[in-house]
N, C-alpha and C positions, 0 to 999 in steps of 0.2 A: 338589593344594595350593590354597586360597583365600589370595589374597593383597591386600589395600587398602590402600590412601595415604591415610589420614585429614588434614584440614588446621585449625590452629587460626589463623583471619586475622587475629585480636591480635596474634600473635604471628610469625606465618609458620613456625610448626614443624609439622612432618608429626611424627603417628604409625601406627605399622604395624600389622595386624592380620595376622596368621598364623595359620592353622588346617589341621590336618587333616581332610577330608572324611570320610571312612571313620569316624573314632574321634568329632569333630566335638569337638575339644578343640583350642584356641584361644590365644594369647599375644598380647597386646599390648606393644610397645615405643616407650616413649617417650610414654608420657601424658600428658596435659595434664587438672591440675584442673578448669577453666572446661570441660572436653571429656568429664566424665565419664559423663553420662548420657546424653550421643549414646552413647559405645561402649559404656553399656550397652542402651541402644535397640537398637542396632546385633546386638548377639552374639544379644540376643531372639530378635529379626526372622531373622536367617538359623540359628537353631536350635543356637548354640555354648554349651559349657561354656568358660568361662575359667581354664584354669590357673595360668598364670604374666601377670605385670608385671615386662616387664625395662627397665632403660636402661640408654645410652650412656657414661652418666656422671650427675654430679650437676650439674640444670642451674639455670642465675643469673638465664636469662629468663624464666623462670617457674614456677609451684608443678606438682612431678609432680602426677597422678593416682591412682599407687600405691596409697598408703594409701586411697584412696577407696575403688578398686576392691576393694581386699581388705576394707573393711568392706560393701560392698555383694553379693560374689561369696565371699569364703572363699578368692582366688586365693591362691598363694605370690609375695611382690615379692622380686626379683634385683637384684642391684647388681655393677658391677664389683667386684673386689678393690681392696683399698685404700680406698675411696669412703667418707668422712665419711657416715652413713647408718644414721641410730638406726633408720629406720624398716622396714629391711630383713628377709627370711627368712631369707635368704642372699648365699652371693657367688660372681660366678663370674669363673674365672680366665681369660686368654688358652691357646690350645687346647682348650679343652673345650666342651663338644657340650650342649645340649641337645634333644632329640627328642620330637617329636610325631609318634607315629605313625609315616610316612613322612617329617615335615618333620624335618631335620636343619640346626641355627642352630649355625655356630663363631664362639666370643669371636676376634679378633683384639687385641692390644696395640697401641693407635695415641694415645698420647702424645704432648700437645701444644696443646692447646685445655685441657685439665686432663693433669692429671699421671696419671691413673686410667684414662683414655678407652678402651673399645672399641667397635669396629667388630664388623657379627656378617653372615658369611656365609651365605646363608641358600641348601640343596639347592646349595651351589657354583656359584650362576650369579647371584645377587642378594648385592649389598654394602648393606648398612644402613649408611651411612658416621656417621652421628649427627652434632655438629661439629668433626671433623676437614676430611675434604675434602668440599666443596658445589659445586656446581654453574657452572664456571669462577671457584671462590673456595677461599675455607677460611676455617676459623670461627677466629676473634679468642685473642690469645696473652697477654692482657693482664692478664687475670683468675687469681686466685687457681691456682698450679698449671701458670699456662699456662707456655709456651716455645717459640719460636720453632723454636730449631736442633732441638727435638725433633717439631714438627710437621711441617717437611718432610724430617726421617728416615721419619716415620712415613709420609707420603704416595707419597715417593718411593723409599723401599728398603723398603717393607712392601707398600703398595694398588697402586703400579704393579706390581708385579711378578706381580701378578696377571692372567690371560688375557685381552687388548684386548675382549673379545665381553661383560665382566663388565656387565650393569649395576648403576649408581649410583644408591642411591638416599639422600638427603640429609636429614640431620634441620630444616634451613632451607630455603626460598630465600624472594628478597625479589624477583625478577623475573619471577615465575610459569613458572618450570621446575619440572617433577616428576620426570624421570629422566634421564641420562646414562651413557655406559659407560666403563669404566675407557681406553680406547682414545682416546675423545675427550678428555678431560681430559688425559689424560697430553699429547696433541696443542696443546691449545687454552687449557687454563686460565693466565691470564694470571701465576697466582700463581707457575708450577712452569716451564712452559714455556720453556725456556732461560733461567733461574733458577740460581744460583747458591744453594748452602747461604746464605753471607754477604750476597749481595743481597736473599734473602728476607729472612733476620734482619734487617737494614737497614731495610726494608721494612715490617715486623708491629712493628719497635720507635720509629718514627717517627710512626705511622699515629695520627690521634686517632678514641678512638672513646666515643661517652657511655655511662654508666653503665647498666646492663639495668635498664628499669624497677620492672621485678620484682623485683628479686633480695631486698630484703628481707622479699617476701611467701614466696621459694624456699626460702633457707635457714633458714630453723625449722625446717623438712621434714628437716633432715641435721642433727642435733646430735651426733650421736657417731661416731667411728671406728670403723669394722670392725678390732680387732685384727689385726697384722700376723701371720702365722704364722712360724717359723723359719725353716719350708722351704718351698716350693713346695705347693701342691696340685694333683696331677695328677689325681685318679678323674674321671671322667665326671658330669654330672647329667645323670640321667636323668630323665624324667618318668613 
């Protein structure tokens, strides 16, 4: 598996590159517009086809990538379920799998940052956390969707419960960390670490934080809802 930390420094968001070597088909998560034709340089240069553009969620700090790439590439763009997201191919739900090759990416449900959020386990040993849990933090509850008491559900009976060896990797940081493992954070992050449900909420609903710069250049990017379906969707995406 080939795997990179892309970083946009406007904004301090990493996105991810995943690809299988064998097949040499490729996924990016978590694009950045201002970042598109680095990872198209990029995919060039080490000899990938790009299939999918996935995110975490629909994000405020600034304009995906998606649509670029898929006018540039022909990829298919992925969106969680639920996800306000005219621009989308598709959607995918918590438990489901997509695959490249050998690389095996699970949606997890981590509500909380938005209402929609997933995290995406990536060959079971890498957490793509997006802005849910970051790096002795967690990403802001205040925006459209967010919620507190559902952020450190999500952190704390969903991402810890995962094997301490896990590593984190974070769709932010603003203090130049790139990784962390589920182990340490669970230990160390100030947000969760002998935290109360109700002290966090206290916490994330007290907190002032200013408006994402961006966000009015973001959301144009998302003008429609993904209809809700009845039931559940379980099949697999496959690639």
């Amino acid at each position: 598996m080939l795997f990179r930390q892309l970083l946009d420094f406007g904004t301090c968001a990493y996105t991810y590159l995943i690809a299988d070597e064998h097949t040499q088909e490729a996924i990016l998560i978590d694009p950045v517009l201002a970042q598109a034709e680095r990872d198209l340089r990029l995919l060039t240069e080490l000899g990938l086809r790009l299939v999918h553009c996935l995110e975490t969620h629909v994000h405020s700090q600034y304009p995906s990538g998606a649509s670029r790439l898929r006018q540039m590439t022909g990829c298919s763009t992925i969106v969680p379920a639920y996800a306000v997201a005219s621009c989308a191919n598709r959607a995918i739900h918590t438990g489901e799998q997509l695959r490249l090759g050998t690389v095996a990416i699970e949606a997890i449900a981590t509500p909380g940052h938005t209402d929609h959020h997933l995290a995406y386990l990536v060959n079971g040993d890498r957490l793509l956390t997006g802005d849910s849990l970051l790096i002795r933090g967690c990403g802001r509850t205040d925006l459209e969707g967010g919620d507190p008491g559902r952020m450190h559900h999500s952190v704390t009976h969903i991402l810890f419960r995962l094997p301490h060896r896990t590593w984190v990797y974070p769709g932010h940081d603003y203090r130049g960390n790139n990784k962390s493992t589920i182990g340490d954070e669970k230990r160390w992050n100030p947000r969760f670490a002998g935290q109360t449900k109700e002290s966090f909420r206290e916490y994330m609903t007290q907190v002032e934080l200013p408006s994402p710069d961006a966000m009015m250049e973001a959301m144009p990017n998302y003008s429609q809802p993904i209809r809700r379906p009845r039931k559940p969707v379980t099949a697999q995406l496959s690639v």
